[in-house]
C-alpha positions in Angstrom: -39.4 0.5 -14.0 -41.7 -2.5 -12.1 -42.8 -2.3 -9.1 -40.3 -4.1 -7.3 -37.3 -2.0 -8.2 -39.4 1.0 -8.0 -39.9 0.2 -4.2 -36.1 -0.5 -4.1 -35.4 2.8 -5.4 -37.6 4.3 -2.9 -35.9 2.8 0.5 -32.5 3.8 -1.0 -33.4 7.0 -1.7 -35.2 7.2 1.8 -31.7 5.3 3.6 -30.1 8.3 1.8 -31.9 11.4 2.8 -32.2 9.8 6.9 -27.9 9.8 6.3 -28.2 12.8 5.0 -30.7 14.1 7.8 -28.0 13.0 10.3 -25.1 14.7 9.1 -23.6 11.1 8.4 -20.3 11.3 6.5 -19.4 9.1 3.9 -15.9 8.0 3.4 -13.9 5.6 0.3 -10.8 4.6 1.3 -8.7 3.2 -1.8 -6.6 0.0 -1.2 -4.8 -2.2 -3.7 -5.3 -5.6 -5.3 -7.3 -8.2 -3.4 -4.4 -10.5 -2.7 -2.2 -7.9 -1.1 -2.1 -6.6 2.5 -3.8 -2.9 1.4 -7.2 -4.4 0.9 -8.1 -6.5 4.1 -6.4 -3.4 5.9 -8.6 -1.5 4.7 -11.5 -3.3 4.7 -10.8 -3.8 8.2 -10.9 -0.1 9.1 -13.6 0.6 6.8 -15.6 -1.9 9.3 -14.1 -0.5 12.4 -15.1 2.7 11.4 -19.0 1.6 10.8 -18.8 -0.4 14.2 -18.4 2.7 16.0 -21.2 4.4 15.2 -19.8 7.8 15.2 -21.8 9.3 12.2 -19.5 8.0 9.5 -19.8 5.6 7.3 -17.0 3.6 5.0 -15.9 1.1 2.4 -12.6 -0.1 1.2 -12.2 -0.2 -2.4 -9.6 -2.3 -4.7 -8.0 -0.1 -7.0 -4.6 -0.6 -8.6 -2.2 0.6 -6.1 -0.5 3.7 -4.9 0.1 6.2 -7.3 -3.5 5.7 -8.3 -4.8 6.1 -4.8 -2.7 9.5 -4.6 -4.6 10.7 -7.6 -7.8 9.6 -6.6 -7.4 12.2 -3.3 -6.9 14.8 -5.7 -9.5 14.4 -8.1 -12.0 13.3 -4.5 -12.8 9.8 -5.8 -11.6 8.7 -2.7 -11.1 10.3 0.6 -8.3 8.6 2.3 -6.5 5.8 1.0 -3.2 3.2 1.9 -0.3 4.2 -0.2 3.7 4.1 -0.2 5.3 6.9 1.6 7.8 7.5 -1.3 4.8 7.9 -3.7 3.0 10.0 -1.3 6.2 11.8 -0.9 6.5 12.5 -4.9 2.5 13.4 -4.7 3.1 16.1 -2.2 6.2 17.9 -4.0 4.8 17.4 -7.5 8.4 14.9 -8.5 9.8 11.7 -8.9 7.2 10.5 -10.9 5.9 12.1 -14.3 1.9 11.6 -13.2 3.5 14.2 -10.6 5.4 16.2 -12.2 4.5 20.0 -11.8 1.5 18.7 -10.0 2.5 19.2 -6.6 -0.9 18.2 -4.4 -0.6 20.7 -1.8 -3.5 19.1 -0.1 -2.4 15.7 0.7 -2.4 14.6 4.5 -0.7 11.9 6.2 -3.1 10.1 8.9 -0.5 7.3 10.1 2.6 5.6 9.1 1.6 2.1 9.3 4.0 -0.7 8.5 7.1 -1.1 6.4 6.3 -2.4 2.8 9.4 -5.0 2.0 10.5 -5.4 -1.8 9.8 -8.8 -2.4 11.8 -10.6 -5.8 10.4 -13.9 -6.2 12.1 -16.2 -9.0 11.4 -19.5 -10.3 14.1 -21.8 -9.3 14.0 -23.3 -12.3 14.7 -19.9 -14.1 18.6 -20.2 -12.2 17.9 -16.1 -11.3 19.9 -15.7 -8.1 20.8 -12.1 -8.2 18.7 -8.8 -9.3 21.6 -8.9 -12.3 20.5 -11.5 -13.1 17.2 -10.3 -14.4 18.5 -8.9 -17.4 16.9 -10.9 -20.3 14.3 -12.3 -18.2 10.1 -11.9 -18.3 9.5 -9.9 -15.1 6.5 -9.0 -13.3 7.2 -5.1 -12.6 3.5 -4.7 -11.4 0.5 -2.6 -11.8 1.1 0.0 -14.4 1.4 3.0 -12.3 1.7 1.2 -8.8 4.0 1.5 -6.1 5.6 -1.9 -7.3 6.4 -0.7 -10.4 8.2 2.7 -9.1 10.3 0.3 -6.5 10.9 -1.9 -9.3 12.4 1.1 -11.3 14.9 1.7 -8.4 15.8 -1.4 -7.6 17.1 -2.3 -11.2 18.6 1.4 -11.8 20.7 0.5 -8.8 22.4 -2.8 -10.2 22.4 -0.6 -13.5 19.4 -1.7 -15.1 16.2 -0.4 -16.6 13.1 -2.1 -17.7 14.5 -1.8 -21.3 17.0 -4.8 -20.1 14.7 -7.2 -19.8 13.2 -9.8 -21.6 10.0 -8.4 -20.8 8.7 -6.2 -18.5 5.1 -7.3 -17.4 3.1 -4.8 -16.2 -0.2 -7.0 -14.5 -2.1 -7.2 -11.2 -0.2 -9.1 -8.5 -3.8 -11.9 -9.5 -2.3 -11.8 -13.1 1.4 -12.2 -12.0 0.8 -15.2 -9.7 -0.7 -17.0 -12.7 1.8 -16.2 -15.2 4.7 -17.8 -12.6 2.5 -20.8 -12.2 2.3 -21.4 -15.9 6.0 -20.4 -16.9 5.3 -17.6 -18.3 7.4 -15.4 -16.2 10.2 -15.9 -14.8 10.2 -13.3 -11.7 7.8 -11.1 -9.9 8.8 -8.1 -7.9 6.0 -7.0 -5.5 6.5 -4.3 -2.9 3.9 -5.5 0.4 3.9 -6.3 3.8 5.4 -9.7 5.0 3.0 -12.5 4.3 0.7 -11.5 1.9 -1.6 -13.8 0.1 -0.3 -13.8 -3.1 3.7 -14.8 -2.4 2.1 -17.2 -0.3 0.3 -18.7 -2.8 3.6 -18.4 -5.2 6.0 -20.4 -2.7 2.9 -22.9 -2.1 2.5 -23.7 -6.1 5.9 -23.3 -7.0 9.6 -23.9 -6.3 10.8 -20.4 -5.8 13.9 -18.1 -4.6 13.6 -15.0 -2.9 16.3 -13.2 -4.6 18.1 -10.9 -2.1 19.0 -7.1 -2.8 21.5 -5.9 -0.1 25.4 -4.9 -0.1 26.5 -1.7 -1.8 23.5 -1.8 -4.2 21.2 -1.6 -1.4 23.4 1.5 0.5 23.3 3.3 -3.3 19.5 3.0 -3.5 18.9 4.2 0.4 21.6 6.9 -0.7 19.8 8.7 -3.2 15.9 7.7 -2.1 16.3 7.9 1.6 12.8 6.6 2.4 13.7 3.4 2.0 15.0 1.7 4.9 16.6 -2.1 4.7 14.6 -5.1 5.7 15.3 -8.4 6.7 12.8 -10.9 5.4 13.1 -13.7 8.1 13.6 -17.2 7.2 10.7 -19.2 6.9 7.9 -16.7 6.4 7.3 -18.7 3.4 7.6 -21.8 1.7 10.7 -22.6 0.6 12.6 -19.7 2.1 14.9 -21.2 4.6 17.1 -18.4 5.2 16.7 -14.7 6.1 16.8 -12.6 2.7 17.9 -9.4 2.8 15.9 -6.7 1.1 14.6 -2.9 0.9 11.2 -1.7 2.3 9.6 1.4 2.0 6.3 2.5 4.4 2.5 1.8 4.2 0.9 5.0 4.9 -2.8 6.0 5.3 -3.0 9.1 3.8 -6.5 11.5 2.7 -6.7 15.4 1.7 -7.9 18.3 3.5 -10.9 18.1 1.9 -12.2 15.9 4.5 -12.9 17.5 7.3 -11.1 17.6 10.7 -14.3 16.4 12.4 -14.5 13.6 10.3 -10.6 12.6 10.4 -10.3 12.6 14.3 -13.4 10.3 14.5 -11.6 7.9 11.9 -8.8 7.8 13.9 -10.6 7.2 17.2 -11.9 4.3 15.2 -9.1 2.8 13.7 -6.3 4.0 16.1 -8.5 3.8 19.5 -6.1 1.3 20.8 -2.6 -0.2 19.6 -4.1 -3.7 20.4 -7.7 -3.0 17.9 -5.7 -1.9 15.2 -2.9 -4.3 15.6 -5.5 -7.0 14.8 -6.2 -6.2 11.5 -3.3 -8.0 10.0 0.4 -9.4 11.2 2.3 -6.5 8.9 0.4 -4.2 11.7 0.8 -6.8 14.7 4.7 -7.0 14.7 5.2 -3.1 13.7 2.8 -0.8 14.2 2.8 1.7 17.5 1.6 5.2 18.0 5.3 6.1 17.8 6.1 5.0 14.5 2.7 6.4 13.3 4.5 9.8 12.9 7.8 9.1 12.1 8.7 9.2 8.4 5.7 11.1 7.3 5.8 11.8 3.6 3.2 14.6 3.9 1.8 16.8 6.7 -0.1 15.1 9.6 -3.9 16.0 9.2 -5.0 18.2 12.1 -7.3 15.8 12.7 -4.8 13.0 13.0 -2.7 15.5 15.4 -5.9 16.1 17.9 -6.3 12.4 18.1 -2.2 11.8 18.5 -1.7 14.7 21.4 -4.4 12.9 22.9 -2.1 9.8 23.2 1.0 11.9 24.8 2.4 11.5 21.3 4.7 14.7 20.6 3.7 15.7 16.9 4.1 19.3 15.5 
């Protein structure tokens, strides 16, 4: 070891044992790829967090999506992270999902609901898919193995009377990966469960012709029917390129979730943080901006509130058990 990264070592060590000293807490919160709405959320709260100077500090991590996330809080590779309230939901009860199964995560805490997640189905026009049935045969981006995208997908398709088996291929990459394998024709449709705007359908409808392909009508009622934490959506015309018309859709919730592992100290300062005012956290992205209120924050909850995150709520003169 030189000299140089000696020295380095040193002042880490020493920036360590002073965070240490001060009882600072340390907190990962786990997000999702870099072109969705999880990461700059997260980031964002991670920063709001540091800004207040509370004696906590956080980052945001990209990580592959929801059901990792979930299992990240149970092993305590991360301490709170943004995640779909149906996969939470499946986390909590040990179901649903065979990572899950019989593995019930008795710890998991809900901090806030924070703003629907809407199924989108982006085609190729040139592909002539309309319809979800019309998927069969086709090379579709399901998402993320083992993300929240890929779970939706899964429903969606088993509601029209599909399965993954029925298509031409089922393509199991990042939301990065699916972007470029629509650009260059080697898919034909991408489904992608995030808020409204994000980055990467953006950057879809802005490279290529595309169709949002609607799921609605008895299809839709089925799948609310036997999952009822979805909810239906309207996607409203013009929020992107090419989409001149309202599309209607599905939407599950994007939930901010940790474990009682982390104390109740440290959960009520993060929510001061975050959650100080509507109007601070509101900022962070438009999904939050046109949907997020202290209200909603506890409705739908897939898991318990944290007693941290029901300190800081009663404090707002919102009713929570």
């Amino acid at each position: 070891m030189n000299t140089r990264t000696k020295i380095a070592a040193a002042l880490l060590l020493g920036t360590t044992a002073v965070a240490l000293a001060q009882g600072t807490t340390f907190l990962t919160i786990g997000s999702g790829a870099t072109t969705g709405v999880y990461f700059p959320v997260a980031t964002g709260m991670a920063k709001m967090v540091n800004d207040a100077g509370d004696g906590l500090r956080a980052n945001a991590r990209s990580t592959g999506g929801s059901v990792f996330n979930v299992q990240a809080i149970a092993t305590g590779e991360l301490d709170a992270a943004i995640a779909q309230n149906d996969v939470v939901y499946y986390a909590y009860k040990g179901t649903g999902l065979q990572a899950f199964q019989g593995k019930a995560n008795a710890k998991l805490r809900t901090l806030a609901v924070l703003y629907p997640e809407v199924l989108h189905v982006v085609a190729r026009k040139d592909s002539g898919i309309k319809s979800i049935a019309d998927l069969k045969g086709k090379r579709v981006v399901i998402g993320d193995l083992g993300s929240g995208t890929e779970l939706t997908a899964r429903q969606v398709l088993e509601s029209y009377g599909l399965g993954f088996d029925d298509l031409g291929q089922a393509l199991r990459v990042s939301p990065a990966q699916g972007i470029t394998l629509m650009q260059d024709k080697r898919a034909d449709a991408l489904f992608y469960t995030v808020g409204v705007g994000a980055s990467a359908i953006s950057q879809i409808a802005q490279t290529v012709d595309v169709a949002m392909v609607p799921v609605g009508g008895n299809q839709a009622a089925s799948l609310i029917k036997k999952y009822p934490f979805y909810v239906r959506y309207n996607i409203p015309a013009k929020s992107y390129k090419g989409v001149g018309a309202t599309v209607p859709s599905v939407a599950v919730q994007a939930t901010l979730v940790a474990s009682t592992a982390v104390s109740d100290d440290a959960v009520y300062k993060t929510m001061k943080a975050i959650f100080g005012t509507e109007t601070e956290v509101k900022g962070l992205h438009p999904s939050l901006a046109t949907n997020f209120s202290y209200e909603k924050a506890v409705k739908g909850l897939p898991a318990p509130l944290h007693p941290g995150a029901v300190k800081f709520f009663r404090e707002k003169g919102v009713t929570v058990r």
